[in-house]
Jmol script that loads the backbone (N, CA, C; Angstrom):
load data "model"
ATOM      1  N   UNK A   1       0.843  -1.176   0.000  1.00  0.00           N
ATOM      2  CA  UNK A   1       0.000   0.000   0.000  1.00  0.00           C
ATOM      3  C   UNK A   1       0.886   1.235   0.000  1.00  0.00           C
ATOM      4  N   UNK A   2       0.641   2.175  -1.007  1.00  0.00           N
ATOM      5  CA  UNK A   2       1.286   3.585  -0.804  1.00  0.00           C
ATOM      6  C   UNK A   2       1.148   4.180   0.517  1.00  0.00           C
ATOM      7  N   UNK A   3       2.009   5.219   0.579  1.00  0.00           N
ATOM      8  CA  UNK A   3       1.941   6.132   1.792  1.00  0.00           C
ATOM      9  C   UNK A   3       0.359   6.716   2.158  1.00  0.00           C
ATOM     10  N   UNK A   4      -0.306   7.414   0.891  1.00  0.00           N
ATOM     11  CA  UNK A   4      -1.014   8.061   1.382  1.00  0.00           C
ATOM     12  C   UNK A   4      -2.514   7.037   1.755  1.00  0.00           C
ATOM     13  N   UNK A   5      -2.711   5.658   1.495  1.00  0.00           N
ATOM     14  CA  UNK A   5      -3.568   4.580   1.683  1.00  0.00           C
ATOM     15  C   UNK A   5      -2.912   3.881   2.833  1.00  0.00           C
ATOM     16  N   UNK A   6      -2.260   3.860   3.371  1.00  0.00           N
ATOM     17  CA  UNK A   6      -1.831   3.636   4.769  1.00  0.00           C
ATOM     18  C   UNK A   6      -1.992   4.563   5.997  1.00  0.00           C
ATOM     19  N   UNK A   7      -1.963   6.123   5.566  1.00  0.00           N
ATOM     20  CA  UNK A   7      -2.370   7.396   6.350  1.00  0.00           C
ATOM     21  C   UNK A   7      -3.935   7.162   6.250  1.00  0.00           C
ATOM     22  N   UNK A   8      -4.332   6.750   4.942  1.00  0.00           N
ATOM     23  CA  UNK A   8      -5.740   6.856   4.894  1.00  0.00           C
ATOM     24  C   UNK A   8      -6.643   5.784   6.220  1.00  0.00           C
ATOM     25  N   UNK A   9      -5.687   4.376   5.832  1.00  0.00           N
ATOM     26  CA  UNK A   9      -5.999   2.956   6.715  1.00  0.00           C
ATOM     27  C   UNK A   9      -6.314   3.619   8.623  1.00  0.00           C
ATOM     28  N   UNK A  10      -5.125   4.347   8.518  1.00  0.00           N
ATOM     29  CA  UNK A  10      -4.843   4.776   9.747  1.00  0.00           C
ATOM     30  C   UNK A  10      -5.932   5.617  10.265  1.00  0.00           C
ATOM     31  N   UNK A  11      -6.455   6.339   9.484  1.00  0.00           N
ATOM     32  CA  UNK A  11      -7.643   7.320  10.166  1.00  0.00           C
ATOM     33  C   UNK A  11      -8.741   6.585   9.819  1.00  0.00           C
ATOM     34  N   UNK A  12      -8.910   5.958   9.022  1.00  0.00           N
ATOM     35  CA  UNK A  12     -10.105   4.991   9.199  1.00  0.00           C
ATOM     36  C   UNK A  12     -10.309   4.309  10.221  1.00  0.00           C
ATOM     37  N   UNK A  13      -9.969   3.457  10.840  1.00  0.00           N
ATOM     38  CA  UNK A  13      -9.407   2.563  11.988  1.00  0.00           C
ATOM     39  C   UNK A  13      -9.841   3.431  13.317  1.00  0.00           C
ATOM     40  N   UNK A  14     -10.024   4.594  13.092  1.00  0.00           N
ATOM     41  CA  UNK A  14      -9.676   5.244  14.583  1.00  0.00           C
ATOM     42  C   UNK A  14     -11.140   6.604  14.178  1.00  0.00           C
ATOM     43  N   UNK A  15     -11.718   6.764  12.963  1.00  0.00           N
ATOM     44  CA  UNK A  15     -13.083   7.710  12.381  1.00  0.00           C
ATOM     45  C   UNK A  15     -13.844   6.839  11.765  1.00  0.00           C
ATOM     46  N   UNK A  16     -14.870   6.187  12.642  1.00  0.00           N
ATOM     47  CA  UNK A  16     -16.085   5.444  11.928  1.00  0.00           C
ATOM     48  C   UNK A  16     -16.734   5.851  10.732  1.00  0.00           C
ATOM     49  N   UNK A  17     -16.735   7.550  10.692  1.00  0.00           N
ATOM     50  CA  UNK A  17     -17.757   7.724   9.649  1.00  0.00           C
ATOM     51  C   UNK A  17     -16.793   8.274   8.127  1.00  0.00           C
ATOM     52  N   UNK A  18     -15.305   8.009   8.231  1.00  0.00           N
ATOM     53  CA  UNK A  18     -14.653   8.037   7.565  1.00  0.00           C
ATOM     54  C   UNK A  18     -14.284   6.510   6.913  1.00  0.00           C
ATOM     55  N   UNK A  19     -14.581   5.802   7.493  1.00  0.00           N
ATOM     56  CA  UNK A  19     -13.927   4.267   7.341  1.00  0.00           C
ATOM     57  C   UNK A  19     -15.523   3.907   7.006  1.00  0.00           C
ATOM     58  N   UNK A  20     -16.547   4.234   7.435  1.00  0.00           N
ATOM     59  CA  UNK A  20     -17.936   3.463   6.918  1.00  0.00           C
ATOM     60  C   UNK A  20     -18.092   4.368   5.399  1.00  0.00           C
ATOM     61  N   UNK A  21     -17.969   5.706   5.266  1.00  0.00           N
ATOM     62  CA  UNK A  21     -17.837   6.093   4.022  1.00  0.00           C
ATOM     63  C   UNK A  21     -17.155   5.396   2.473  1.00  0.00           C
ATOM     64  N   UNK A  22     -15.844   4.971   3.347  1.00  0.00           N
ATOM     65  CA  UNK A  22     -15.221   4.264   2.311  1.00  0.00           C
ATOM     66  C   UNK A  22     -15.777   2.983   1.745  1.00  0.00           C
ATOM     67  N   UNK A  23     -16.162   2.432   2.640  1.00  0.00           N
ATOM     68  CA  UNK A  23     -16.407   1.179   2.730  1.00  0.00           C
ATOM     69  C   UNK A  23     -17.657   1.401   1.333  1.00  0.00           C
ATOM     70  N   UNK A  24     -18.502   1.879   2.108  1.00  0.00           N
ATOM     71  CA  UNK A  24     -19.629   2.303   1.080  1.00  0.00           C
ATOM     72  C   UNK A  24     -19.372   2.378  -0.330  1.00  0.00           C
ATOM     73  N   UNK A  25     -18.307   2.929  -0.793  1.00  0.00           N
ATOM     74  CA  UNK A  25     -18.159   3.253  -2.240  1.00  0.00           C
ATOM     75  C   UNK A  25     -17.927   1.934  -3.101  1.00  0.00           C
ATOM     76  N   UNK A  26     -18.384   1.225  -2.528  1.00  0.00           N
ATOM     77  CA  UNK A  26     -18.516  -0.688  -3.267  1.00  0.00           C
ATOM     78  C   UNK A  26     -19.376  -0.507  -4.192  1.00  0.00           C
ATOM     79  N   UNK A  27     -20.781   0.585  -3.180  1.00  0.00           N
ATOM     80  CA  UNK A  27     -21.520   0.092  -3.645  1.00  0.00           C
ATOM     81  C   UNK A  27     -22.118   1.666  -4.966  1.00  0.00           C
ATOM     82  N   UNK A  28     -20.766   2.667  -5.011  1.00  0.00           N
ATOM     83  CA  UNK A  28     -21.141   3.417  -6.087  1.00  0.00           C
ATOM     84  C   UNK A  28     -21.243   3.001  -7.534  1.00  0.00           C
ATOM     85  N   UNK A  29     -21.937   4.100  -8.434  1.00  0.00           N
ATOM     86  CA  UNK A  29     -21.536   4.162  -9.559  1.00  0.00           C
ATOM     87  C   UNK A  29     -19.864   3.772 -10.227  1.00  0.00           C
ATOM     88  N   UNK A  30     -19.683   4.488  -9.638  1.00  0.00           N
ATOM     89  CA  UNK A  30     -17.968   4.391  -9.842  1.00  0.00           C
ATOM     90  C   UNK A  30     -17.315   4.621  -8.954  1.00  0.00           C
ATOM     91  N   UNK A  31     -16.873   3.537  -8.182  1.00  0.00           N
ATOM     92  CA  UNK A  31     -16.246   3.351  -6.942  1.00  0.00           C
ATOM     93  C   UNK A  31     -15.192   4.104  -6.751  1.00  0.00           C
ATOM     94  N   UNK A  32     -14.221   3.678  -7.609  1.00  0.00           N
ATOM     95  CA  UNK A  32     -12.333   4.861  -7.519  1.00  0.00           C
ATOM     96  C   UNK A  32     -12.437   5.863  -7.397  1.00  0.00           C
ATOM     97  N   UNK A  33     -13.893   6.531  -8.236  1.00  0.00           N
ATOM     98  CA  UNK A  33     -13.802   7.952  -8.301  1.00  0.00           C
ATOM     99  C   UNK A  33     -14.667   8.344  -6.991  1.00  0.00           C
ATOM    100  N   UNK A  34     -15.463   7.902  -6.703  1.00  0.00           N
ATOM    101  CA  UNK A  34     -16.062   7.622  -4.941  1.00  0.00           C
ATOM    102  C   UNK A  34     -15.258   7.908  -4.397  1.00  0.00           C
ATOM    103  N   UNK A  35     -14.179   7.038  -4.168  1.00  0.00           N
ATOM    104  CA  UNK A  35     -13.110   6.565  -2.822  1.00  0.00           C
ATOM    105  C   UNK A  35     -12.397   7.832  -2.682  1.00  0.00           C
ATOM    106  N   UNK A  36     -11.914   8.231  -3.857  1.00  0.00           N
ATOM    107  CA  UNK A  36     -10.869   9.717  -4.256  1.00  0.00           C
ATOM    108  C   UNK A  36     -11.473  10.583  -3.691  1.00  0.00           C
ATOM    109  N   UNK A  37     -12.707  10.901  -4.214  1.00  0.00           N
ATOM    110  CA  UNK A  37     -13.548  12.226  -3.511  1.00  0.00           C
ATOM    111  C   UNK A  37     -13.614  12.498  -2.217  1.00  0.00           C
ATOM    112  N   UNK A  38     -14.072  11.081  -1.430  1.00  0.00           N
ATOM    113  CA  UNK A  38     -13.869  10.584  -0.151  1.00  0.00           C
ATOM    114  C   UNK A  38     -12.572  11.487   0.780  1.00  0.00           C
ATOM    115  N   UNK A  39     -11.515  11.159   0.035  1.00  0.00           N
ATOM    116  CA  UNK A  39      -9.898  10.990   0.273  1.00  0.00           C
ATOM    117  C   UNK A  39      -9.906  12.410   0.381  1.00  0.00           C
ATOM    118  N   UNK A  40     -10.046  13.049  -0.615  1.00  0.00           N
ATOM    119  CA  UNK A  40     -10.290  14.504  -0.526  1.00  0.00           C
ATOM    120  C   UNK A  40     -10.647  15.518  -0.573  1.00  0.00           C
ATOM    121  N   UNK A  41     -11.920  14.891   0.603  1.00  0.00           N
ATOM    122  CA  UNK A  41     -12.701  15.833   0.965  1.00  0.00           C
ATOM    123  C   UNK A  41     -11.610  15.607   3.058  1.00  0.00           C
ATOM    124  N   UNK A  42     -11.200  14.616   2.869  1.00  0.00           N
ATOM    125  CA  UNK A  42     -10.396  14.471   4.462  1.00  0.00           C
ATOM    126  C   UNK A  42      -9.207  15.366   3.929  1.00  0.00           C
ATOM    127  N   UNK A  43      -8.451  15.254   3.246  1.00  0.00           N
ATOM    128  CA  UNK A  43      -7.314  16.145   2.931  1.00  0.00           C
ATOM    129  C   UNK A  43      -6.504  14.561   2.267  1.00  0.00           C
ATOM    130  N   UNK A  44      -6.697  13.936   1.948  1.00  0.00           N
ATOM    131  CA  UNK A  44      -6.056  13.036   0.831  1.00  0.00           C
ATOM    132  C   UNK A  44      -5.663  13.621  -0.554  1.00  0.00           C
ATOM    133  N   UNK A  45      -5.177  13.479  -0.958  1.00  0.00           N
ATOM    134  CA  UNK A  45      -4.752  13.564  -2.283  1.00  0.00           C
ATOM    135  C   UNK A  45      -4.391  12.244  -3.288  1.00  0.00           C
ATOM    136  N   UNK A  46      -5.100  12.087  -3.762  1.00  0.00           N
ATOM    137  CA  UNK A  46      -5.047  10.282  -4.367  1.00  0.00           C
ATOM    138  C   UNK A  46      -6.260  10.559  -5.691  1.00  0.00           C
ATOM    139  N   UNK A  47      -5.808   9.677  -6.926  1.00  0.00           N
ATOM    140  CA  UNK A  47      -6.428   9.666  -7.575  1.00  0.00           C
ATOM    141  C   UNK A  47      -6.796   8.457  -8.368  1.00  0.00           C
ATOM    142  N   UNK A  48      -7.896   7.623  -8.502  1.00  0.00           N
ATOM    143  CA  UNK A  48      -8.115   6.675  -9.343  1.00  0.00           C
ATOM    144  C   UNK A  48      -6.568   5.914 -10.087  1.00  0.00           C
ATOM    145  N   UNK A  49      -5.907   6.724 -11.048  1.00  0.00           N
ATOM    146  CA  UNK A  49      -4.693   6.181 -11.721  1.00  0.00           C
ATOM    147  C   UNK A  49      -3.767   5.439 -10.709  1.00  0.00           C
ATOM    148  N   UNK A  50      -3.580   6.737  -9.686  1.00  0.00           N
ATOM    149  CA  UNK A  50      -2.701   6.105  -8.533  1.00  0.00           C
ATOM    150  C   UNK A  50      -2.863   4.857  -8.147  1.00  0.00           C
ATOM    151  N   UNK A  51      -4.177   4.798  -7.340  1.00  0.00           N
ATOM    152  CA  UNK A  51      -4.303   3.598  -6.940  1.00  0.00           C
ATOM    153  C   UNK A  51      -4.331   2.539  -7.986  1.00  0.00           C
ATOM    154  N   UNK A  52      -4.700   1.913  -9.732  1.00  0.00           N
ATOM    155  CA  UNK A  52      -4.603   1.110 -10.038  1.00  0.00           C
ATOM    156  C   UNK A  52      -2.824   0.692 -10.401  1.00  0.00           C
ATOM    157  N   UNK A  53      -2.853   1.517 -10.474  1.00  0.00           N
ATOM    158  CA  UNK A  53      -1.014   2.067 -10.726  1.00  0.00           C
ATOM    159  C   UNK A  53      -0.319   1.378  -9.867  1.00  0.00           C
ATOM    160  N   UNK A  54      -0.478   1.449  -8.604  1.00  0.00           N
ATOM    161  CA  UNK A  54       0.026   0.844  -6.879  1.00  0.00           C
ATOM    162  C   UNK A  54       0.218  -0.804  -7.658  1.00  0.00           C
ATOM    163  N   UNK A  55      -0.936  -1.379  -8.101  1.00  0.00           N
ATOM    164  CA  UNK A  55      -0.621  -2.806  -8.061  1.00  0.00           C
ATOM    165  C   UNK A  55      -0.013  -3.314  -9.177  1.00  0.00           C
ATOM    166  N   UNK A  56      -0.508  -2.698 -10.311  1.00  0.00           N
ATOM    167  CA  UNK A  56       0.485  -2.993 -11.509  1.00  0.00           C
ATOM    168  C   UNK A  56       2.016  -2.498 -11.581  1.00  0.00           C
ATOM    169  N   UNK A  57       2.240  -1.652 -10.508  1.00  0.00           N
ATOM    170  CA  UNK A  57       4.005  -1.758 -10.368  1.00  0.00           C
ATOM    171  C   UNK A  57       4.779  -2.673  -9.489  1.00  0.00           C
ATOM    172  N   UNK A  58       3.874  -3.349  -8.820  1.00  0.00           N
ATOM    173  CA  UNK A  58       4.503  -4.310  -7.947  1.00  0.00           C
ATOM    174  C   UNK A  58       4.389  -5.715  -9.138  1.00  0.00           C
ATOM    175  N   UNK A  59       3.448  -5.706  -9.345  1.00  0.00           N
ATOM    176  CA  UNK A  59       3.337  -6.968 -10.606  1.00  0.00           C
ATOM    177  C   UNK A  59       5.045  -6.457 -11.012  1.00  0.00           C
ATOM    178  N   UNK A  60       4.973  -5.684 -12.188  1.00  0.00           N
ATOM    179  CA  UNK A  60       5.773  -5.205 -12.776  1.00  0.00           C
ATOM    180  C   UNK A  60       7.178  -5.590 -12.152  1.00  0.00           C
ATOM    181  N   UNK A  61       7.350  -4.981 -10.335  1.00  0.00           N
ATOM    182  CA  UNK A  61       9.033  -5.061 -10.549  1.00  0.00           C
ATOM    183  C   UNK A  61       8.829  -6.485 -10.030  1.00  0.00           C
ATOM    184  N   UNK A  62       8.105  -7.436  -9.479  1.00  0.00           N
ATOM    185  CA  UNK A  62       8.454  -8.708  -9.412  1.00  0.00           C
ATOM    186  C   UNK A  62       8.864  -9.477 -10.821  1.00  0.00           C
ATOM    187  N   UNK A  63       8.138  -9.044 -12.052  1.00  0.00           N
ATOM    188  CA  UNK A  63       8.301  -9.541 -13.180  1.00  0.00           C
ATOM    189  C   UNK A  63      10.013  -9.165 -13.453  1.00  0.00           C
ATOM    190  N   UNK A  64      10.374  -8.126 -13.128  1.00  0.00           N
ATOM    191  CA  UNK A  64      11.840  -7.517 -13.444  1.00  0.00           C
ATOM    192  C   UNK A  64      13.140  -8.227 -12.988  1.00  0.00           C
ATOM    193  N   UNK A  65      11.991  -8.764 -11.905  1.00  0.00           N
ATOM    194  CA  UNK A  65      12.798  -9.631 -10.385  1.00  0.00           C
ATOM    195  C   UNK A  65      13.194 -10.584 -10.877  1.00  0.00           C
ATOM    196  N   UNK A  66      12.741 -11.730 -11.538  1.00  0.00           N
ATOM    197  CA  UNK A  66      12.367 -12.889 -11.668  1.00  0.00           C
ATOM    198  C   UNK A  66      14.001 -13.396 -12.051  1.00  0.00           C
ATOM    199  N   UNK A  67      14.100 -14.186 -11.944  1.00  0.00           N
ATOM    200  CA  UNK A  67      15.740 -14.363 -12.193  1.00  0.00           C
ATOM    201  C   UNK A  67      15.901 -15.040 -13.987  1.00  0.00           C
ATOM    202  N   UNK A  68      16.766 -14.463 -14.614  1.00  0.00           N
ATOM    203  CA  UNK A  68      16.373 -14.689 -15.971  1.00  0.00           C
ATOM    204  C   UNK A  68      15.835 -13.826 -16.679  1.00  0.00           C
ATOM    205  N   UNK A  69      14.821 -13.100 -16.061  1.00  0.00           N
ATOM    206  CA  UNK A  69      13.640 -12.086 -16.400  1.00  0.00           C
ATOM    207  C   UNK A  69      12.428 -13.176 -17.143  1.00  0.00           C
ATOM    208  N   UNK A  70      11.132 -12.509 -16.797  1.00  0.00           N
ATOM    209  CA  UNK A  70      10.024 -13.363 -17.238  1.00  0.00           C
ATOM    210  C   UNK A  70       9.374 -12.797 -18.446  1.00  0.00           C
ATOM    211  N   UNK A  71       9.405 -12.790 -19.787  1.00  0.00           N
ATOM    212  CA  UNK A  71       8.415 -12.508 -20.517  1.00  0.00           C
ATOM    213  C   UNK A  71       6.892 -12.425 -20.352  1.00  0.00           C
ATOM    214  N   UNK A  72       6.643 -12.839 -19.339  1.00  0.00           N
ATOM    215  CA  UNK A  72       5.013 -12.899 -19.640  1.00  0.00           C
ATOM    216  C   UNK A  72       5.065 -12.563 -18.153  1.00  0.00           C
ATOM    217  N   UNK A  73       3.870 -11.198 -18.307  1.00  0.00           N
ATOM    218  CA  UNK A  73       3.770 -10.834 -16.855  1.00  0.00           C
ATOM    219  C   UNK A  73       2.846 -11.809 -16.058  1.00  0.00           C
ATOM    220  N   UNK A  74       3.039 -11.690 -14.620  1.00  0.00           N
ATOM    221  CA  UNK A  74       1.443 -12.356 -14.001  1.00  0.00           C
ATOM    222  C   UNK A  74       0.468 -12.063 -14.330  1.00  0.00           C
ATOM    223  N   UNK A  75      -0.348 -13.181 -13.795  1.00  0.00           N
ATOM    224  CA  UNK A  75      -1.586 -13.080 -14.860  1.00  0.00           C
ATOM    225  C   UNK A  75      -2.466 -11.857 -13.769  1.00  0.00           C
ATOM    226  N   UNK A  76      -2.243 -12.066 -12.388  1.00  0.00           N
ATOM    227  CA  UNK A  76      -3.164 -10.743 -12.084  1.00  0.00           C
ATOM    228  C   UNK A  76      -1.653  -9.959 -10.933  1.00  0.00           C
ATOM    229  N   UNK A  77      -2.896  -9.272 -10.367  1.00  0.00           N
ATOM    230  CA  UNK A  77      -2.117  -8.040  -9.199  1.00  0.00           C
ATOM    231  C   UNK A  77      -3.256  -8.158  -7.712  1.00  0.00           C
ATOM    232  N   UNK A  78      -2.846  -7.979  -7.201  1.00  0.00           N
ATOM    233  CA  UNK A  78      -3.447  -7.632  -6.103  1.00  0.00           C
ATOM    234  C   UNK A  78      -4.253  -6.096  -6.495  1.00  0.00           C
ATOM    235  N   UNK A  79      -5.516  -6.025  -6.212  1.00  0.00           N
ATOM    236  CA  UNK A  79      -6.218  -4.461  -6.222  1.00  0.00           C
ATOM    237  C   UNK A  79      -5.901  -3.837  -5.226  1.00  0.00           C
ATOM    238  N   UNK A  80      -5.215  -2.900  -5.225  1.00  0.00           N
ATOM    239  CA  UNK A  80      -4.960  -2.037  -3.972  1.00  0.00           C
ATOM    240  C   UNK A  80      -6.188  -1.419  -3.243  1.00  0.00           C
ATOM    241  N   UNK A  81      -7.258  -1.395  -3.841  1.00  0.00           N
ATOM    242  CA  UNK A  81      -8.540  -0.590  -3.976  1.00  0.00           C
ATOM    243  C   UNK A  81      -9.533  -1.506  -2.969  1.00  0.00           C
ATOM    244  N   UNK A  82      -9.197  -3.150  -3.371  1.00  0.00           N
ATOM    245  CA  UNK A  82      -9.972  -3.830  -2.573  1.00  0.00           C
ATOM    246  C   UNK A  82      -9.494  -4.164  -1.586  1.00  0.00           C
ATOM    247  N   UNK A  83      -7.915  -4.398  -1.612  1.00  0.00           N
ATOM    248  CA  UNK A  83      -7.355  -4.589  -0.495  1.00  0.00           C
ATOM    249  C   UNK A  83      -7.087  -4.063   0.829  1.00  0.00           C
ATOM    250  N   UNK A  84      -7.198  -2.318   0.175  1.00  0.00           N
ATOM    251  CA  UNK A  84      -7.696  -1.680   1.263  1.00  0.00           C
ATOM    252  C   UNK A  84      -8.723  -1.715   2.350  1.00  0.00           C
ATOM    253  N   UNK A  85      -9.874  -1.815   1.269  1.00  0.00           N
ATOM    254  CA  UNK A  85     -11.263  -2.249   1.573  1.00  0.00           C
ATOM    255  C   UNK A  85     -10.953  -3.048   3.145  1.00  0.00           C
ATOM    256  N   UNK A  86     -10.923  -4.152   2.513  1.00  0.00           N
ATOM    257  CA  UNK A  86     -10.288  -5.509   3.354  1.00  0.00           C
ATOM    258  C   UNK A  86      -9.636  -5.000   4.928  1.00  0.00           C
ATOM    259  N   UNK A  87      -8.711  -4.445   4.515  1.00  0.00           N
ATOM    260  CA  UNK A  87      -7.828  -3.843   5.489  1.00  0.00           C
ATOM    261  C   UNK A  87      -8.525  -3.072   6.415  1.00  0.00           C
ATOM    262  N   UNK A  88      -9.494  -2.671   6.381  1.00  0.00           N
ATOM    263  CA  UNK A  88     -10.597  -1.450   7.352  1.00  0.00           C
ATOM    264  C   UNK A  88     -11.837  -2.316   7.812  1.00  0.00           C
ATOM    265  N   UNK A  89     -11.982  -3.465   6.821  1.00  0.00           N
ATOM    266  CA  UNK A  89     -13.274  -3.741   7.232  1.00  0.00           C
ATOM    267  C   UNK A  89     -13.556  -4.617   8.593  1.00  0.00           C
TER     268      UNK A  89
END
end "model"
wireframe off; spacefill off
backbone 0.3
color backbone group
């Protein structure tokens, strides 16, 4: 998890109606852009890209990792978006 989704984890955990807000945005139109608004309207700064971004660079440098190097990336990533979720609930 980035810095600012770990600051976020952190005040969730400890502001019910900040952490039940989030939670909620499962069930928006468009969740990322939910969650963001969410983020900063607290003083977050985070945007949709970011967060899908978070998991496809860890894919990424494990793929870099791989000894040999791997042509074919993994087939998924962890969602930072849900994992968060997870993380509060």
């Amino acid at each position: 998890m980035n810095d600012i989704l770990l600051s976020m984890r952190k005040l969730a955990l400890t502001d019910s109606a900040f952490r039940q807000a989030l939670l909620d945005t499962r069930n928006a139109d468009d969740p990322l852009d939910r969650f963001c608004r969410i983020a900063g309207e607290y003083g977050f700064s985070l945007t949709p890209g970011e967060i899908l971004s978070d998991g496809e660079e860890l894919s990424s440098n494990q793929t870099k990792s791989t000894n040999g190097g791997n042509p074919m990336p993994y087939d998924c990533f962890d969602d930072p978006y849900e994992m968060f979720l997870i993380s509060i609930s």
